[in-house]
Structure formats: structure tokens, C-alpha cells
PDB file as gemmi writes it, atoms N, CA and C in Angstrom:
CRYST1    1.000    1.000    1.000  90.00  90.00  90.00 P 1                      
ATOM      1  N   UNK A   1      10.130   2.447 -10.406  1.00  0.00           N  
ATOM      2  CA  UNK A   1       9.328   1.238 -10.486  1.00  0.00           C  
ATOM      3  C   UNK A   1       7.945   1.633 -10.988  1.00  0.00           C  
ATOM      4  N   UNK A   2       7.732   0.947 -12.247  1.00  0.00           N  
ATOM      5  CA  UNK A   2       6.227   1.320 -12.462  1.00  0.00           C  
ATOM      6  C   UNK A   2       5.406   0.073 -12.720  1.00  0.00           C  
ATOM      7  N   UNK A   3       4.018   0.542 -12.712  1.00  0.00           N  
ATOM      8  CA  UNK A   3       3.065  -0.954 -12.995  1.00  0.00           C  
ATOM      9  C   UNK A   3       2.555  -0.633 -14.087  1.00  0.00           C  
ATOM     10  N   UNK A   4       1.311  -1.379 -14.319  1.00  0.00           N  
ATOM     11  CA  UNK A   4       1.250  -1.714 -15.740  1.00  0.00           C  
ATOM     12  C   UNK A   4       0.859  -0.612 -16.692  1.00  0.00           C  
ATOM     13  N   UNK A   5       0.836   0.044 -17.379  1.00  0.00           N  
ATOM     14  CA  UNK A   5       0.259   1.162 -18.245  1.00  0.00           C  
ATOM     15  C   UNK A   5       1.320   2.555 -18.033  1.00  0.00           C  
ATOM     16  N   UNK A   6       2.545   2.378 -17.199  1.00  0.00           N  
ATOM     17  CA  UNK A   6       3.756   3.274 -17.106  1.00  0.00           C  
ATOM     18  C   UNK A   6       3.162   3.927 -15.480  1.00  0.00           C  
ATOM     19  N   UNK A   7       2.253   3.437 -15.103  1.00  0.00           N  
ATOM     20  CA  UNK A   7       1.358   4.177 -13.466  1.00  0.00           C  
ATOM     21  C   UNK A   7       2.901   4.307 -12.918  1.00  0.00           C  
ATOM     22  N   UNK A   8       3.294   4.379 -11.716  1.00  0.00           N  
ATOM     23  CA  UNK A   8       4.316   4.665 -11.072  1.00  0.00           C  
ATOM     24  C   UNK A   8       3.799   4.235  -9.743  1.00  0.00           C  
ATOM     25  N   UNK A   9       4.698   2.834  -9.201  1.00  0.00           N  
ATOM     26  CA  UNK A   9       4.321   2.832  -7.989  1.00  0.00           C  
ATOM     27  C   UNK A   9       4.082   3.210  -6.540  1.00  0.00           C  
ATOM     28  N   UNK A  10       4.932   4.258  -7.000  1.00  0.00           N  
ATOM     29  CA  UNK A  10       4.513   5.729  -5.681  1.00  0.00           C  
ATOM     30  C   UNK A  10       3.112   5.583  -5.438  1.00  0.00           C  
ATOM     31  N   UNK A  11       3.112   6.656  -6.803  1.00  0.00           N  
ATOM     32  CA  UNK A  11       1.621   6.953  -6.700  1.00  0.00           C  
ATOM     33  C   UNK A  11       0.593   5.664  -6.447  1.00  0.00           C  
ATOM     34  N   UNK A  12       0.795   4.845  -7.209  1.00  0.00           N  
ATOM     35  CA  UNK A  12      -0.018   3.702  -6.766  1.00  0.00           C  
ATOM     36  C   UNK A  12      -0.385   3.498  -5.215  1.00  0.00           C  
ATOM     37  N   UNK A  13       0.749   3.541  -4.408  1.00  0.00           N  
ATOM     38  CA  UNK A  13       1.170   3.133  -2.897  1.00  0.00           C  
ATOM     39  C   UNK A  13       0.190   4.244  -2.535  1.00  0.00           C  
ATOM     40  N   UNK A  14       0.701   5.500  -2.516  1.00  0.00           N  
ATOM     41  CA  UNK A  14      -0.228   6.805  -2.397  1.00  0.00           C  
ATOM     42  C   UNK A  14      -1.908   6.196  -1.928  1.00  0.00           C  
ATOM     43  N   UNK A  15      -2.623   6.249  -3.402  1.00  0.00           N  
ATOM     44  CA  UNK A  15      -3.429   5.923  -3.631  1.00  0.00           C  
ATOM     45  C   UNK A  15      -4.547   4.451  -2.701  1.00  0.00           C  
ATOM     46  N   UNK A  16      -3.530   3.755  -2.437  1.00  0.00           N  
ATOM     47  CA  UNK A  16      -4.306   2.559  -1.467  1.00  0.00           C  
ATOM     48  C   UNK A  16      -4.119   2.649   0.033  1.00  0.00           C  
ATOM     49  N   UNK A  17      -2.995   3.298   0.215  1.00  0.00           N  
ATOM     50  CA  UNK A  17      -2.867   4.113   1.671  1.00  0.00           C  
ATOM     51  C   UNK A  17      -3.849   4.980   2.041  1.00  0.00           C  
ATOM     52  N   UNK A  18      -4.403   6.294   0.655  1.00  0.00           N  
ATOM     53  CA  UNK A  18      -5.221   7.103   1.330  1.00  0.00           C  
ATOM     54  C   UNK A  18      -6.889   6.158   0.783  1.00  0.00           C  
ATOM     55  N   UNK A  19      -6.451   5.462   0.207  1.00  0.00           N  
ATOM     56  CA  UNK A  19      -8.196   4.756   0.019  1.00  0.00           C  
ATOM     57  C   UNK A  19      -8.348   3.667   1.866  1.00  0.00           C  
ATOM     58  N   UNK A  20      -7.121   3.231   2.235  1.00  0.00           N  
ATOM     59  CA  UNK A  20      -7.267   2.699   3.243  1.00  0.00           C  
ATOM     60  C   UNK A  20      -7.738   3.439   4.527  1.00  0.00           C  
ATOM     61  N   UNK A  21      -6.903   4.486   4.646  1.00  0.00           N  
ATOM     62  CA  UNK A  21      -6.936   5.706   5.695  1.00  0.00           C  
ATOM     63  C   UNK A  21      -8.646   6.088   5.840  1.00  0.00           C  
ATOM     64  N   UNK A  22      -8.724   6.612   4.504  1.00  0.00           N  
ATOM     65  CA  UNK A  22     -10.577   6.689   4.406  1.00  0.00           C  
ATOM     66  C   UNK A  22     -10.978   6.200   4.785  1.00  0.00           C  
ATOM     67  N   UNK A  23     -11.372   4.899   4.588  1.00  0.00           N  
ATOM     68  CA  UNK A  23     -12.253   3.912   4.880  1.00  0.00           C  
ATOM     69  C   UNK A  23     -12.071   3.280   5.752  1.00  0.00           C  
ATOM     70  N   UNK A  24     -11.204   3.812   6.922  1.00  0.00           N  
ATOM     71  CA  UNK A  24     -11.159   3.211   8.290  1.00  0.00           C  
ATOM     72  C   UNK A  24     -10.801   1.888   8.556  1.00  0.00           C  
ATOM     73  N   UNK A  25     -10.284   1.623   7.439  1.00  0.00           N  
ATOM     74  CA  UNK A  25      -9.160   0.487   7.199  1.00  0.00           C  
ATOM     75  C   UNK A  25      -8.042   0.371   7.483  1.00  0.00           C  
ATOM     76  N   UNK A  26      -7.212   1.454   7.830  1.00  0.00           N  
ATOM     77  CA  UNK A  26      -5.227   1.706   8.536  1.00  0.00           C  
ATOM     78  C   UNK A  26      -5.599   2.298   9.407  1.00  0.00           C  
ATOM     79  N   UNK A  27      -4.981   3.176  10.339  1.00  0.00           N  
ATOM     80  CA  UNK A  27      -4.602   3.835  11.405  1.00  0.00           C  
ATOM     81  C   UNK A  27      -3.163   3.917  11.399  1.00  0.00           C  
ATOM     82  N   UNK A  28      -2.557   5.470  11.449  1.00  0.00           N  
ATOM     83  CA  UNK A  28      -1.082   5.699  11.152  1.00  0.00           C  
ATOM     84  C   UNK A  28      -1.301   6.157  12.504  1.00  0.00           C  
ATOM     85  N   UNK A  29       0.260   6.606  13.013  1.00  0.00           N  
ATOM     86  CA  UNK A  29       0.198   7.182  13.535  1.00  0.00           C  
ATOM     87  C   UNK A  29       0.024   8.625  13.857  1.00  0.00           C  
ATOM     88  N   UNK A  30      -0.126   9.544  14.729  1.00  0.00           N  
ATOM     89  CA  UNK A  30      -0.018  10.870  14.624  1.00  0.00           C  
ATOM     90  C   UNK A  30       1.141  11.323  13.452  1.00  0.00           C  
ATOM     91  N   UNK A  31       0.963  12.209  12.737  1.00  0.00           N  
ATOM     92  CA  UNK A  31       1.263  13.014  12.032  1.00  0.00           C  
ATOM     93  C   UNK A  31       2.552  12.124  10.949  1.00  0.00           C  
ATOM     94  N   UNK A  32       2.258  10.766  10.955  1.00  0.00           N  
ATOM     95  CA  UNK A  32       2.624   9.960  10.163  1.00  0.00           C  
ATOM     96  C   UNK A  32       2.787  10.322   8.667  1.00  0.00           C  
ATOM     97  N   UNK A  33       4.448  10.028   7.913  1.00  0.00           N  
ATOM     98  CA  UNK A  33       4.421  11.061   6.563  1.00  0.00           C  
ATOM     99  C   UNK A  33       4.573   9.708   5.285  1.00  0.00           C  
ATOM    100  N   UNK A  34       3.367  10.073   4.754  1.00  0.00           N  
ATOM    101  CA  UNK A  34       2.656   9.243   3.864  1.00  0.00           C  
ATOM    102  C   UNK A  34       3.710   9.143   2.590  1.00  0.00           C  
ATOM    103  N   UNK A  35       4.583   9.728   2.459  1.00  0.00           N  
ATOM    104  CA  UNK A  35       5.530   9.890   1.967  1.00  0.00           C  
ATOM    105  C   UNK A  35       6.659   8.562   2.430  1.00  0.00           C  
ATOM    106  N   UNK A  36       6.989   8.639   3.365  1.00  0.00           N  
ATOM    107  CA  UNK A  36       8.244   7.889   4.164  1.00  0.00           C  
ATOM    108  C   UNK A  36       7.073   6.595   4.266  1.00  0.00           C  
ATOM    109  N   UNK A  37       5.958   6.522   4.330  1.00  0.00           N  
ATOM    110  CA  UNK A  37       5.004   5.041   4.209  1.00  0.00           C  
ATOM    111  C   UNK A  37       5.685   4.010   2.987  1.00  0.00           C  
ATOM    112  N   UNK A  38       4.947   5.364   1.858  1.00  0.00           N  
ATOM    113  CA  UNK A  38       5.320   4.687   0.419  1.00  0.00           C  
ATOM    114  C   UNK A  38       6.620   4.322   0.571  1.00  0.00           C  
ATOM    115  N   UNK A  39       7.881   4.828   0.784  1.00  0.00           N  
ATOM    116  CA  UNK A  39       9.158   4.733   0.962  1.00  0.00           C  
ATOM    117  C   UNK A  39       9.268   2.985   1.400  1.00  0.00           C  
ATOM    118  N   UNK A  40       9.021   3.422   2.623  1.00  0.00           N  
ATOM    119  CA  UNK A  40       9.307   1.848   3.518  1.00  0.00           C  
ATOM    120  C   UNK A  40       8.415   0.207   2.927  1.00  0.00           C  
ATOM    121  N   UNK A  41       7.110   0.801   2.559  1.00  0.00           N  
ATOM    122  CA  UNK A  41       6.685  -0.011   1.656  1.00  0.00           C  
ATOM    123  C   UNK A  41       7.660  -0.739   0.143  1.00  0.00           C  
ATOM    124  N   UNK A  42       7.964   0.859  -0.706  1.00  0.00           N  
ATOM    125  CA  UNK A  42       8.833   0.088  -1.570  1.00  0.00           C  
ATOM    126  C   UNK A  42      10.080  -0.538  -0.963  1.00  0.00           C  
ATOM    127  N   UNK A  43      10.954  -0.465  -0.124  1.00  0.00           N  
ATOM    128  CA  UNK A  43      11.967  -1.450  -0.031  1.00  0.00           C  
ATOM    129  C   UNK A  43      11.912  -2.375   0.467  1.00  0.00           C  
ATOM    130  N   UNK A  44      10.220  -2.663   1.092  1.00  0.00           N  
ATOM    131  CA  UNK A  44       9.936  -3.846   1.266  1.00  0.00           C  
ATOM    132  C   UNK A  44       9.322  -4.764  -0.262  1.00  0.00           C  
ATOM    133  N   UNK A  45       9.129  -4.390  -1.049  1.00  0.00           N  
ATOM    134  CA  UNK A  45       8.410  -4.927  -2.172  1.00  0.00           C  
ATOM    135  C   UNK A  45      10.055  -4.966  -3.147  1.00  0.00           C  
ATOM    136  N   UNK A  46      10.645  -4.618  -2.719  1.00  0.00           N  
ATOM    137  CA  UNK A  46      12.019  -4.660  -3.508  1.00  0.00           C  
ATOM    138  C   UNK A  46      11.466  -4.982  -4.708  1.00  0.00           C  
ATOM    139  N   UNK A  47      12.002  -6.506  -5.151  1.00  0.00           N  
ATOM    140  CA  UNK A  47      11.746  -7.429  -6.624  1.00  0.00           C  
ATOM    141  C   UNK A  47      10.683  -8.761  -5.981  1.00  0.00           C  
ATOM    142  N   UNK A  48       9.404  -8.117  -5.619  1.00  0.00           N  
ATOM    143  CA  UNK A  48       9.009  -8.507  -5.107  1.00  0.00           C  
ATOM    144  C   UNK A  48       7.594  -9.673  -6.279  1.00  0.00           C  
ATOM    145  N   UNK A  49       8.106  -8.812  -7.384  1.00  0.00           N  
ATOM    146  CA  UNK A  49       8.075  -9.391  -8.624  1.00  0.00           C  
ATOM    147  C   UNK A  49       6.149  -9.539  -9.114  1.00  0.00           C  
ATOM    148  N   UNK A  50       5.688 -10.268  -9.000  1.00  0.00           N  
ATOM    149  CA  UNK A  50       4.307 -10.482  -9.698  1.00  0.00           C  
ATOM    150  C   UNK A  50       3.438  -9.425  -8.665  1.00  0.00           C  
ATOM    151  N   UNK A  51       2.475  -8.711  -9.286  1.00  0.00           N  
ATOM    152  CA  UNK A  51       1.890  -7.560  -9.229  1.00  0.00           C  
ATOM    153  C   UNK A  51       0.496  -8.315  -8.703  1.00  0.00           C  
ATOM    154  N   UNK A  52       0.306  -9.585  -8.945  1.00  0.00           N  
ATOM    155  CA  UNK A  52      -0.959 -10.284  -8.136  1.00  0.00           C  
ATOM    156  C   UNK A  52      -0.742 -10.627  -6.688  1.00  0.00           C  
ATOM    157  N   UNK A  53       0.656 -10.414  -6.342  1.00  0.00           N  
ATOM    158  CA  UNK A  53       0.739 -10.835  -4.744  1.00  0.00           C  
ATOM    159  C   UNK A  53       1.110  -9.431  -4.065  1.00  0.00           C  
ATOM    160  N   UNK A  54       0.582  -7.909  -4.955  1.00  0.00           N  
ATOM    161  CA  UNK A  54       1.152  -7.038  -4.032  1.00  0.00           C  
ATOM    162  C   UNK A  54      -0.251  -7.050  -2.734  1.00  0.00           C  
ATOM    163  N   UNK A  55      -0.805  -7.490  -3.026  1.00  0.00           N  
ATOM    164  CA  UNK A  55      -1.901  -7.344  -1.647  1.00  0.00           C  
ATOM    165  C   UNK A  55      -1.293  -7.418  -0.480  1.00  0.00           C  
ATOM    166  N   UNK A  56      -0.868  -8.919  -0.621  1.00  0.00           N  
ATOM    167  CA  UNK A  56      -0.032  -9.435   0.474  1.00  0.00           C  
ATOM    168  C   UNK A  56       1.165  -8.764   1.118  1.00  0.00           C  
ATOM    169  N   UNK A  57       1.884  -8.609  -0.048  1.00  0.00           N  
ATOM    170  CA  UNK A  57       3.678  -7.631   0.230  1.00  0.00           C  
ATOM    171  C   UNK A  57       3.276  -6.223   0.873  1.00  0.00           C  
ATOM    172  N   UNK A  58       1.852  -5.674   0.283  1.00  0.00           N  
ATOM    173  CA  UNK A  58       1.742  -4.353   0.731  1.00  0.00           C  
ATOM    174  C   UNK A  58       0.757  -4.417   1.974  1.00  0.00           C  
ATOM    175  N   UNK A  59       0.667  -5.404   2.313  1.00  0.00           N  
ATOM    176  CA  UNK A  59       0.045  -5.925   3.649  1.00  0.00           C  
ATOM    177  C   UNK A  59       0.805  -5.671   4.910  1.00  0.00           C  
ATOM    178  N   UNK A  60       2.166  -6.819   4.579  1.00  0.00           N  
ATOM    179  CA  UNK A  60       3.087  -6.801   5.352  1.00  0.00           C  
ATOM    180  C   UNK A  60       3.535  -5.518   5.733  1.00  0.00           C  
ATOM    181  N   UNK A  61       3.607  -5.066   4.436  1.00  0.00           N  
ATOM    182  CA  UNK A  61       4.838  -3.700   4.477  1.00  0.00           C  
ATOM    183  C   UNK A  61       4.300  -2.787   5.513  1.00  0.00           C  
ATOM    184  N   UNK A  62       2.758  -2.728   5.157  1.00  0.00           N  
ATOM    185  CA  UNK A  62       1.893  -1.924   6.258  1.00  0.00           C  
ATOM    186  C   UNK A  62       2.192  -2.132   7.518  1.00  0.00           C  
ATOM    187  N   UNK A  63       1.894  -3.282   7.988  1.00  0.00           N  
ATOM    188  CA  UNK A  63       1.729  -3.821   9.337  1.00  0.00           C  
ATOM    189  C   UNK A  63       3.536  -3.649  10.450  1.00  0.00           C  
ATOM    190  N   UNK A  64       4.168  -3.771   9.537  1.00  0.00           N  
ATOM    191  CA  UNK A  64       5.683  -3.739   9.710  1.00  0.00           C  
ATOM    192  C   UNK A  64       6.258  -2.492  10.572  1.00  0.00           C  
ATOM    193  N   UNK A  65       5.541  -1.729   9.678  1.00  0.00           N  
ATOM    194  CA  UNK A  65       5.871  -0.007   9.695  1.00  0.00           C  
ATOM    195  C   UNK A  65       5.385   0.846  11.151  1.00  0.00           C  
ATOM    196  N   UNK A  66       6.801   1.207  11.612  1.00  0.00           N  
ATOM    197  CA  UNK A  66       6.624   1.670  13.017  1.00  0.00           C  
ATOM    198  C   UNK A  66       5.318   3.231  12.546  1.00  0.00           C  
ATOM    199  N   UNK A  67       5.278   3.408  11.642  1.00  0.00           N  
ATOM    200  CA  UNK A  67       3.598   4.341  11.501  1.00  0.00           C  
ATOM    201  C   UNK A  67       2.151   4.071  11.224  1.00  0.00           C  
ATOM    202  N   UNK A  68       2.358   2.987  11.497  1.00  0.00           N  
ATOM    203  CA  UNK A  68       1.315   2.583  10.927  1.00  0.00           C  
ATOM    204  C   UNK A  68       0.564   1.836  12.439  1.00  0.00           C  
ATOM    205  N   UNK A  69      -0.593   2.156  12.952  1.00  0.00           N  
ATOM    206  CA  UNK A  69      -1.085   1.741  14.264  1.00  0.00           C  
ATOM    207  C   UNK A  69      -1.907   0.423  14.271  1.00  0.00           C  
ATOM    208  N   UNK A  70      -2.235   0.026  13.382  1.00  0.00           N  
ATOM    209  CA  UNK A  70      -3.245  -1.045  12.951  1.00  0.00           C  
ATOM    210  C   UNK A  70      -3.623  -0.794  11.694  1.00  0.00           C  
ATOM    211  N   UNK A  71      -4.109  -1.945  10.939  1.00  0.00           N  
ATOM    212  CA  UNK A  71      -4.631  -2.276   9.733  1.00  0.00           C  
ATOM    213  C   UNK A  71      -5.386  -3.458   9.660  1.00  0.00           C  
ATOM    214  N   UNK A  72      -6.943  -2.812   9.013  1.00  0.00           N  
ATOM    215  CA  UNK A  72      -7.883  -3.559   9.582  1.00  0.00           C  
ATOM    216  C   UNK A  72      -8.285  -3.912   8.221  1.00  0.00           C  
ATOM    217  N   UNK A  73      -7.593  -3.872   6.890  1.00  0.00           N  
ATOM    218  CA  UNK A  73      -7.953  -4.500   5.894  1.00  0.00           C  
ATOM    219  C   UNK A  73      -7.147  -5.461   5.478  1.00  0.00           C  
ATOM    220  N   UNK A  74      -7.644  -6.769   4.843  1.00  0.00           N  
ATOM    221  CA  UNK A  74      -7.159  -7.735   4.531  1.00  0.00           C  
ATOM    222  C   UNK A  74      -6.303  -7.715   3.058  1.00  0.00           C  
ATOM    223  N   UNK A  75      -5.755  -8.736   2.920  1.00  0.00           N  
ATOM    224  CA  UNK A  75      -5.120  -8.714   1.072  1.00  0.00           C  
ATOM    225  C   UNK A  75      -6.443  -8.278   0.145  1.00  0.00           C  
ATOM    226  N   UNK A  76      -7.210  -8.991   0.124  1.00  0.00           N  
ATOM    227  CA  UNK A  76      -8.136  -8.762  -0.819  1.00  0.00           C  
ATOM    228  C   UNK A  76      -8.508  -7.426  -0.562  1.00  0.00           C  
ATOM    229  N   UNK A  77      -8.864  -6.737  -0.114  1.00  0.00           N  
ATOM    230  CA  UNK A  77      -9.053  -5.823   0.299  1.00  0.00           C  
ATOM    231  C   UNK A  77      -8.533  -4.744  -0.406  1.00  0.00           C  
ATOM    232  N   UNK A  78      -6.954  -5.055  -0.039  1.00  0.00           N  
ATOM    233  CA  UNK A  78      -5.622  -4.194  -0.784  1.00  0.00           C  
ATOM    234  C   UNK A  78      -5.859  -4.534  -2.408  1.00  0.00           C  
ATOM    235  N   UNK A  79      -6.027  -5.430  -3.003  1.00  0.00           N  
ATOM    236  CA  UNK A  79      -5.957  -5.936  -4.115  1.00  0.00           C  
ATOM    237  C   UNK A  79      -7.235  -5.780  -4.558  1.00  0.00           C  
ATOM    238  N   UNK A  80      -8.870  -5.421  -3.945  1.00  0.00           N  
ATOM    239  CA  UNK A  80      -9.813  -4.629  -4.701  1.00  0.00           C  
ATOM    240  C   UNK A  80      -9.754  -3.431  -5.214  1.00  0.00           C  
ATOM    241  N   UNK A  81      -8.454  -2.273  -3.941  1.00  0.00           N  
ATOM    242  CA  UNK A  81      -8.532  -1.279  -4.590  1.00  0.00           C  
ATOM    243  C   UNK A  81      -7.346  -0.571  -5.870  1.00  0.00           C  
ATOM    244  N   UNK A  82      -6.552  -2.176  -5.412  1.00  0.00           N  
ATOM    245  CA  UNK A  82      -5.594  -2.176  -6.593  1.00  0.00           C  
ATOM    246  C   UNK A  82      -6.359  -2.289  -8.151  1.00  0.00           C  
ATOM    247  N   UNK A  83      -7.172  -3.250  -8.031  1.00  0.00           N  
ATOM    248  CA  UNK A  83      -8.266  -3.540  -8.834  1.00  0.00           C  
ATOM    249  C   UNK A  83      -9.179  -2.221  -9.814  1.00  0.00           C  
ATOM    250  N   UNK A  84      -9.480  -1.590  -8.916  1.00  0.00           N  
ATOM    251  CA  UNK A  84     -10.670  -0.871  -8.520  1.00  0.00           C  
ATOM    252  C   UNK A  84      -9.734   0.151  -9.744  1.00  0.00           C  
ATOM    253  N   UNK A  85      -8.297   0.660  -9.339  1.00  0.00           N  
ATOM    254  CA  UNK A  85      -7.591   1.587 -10.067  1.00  0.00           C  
ATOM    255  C   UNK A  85      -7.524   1.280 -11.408  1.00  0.00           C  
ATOM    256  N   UNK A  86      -6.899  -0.044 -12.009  1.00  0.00           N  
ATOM    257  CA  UNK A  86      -7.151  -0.507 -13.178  1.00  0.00           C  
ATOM    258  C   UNK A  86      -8.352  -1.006 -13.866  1.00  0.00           C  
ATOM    259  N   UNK A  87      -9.608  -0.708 -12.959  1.00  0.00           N  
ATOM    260  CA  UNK A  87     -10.885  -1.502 -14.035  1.00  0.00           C  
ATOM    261  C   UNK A  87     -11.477  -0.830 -14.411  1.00  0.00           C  
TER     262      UNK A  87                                                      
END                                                                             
């Protein structure tokens, strides 16, 4: 699965997980594998189709996820630093 310019949504996922983690925006759990995140994230985003509502899908996916302890950033949030990657 890739987004726009051939990026690869791994890495993408990667990327807003550890911009979240930073900025004291998620809380995983102990020794939580950022790997198996992205994972559970994509089969929640399946064909989840338009790339303007991943805020939301990758919201859920977060909050869902038995590693994940809290998440204290909103869609927009998710979708500035989605932003932030492409501008």
C-alpha cells in the first residue's frame, strides 16, 4: 500500500507514531513493537480508501490497539503531521 508520490504506508504509519510518541501525544505500552502498531493499524485502514480521512482511521486504529495506553492527539492533529510530511 502506498500514498501519494510511491511513500509506502508503513513508513508513513512509522513516521506519525514516532512524531506522536515525541510529542507526548500516544502512550504505548511498555516495550510496545512499533512494528506490530503499523501492522494492526494497516488492517484496520484495509480499503479504507480517501487519504483525507486517514486522521480519523489512524485515530481509531490507535485507540483500538491493546498497545497503545492513551492518545492524546486529535484527527487534526494526525492529519497536520500527515500534512507536515507532504508540504
Amino acid at each position: 500500500m502506498t500514498a501519494g508520490g510511491g511513500i509506502r504506508m508503513p513508513d508513513v504509519l512509522r513516521h506519525v507514531i514516532s512524531s506522536l510518541v515525541q510529542d507526548g501525544q500516544l502512550e504505548l505500552v511498555p516495550d510496545a513493537s512499533t512494528d506490530r502498531l503499523v501492522q494492526e493499524i494497516l488492517a484496520e485502514i484495509g480499503g479504507a480508501g480517501a487519504f483525507a480521512q486517514a486522521g480519523a482511521t489512524i485515530g481509531r486504529a490507535l485507540v483500538a490497539s491493546p498497545l497503545v495506553v492513551e492518545l492524546y492527539a486529535d484527527d487534526k492533529d494526525i492529519v497536520d503531521i500527515l500534512n507536515h510530511m507532504y508540504g
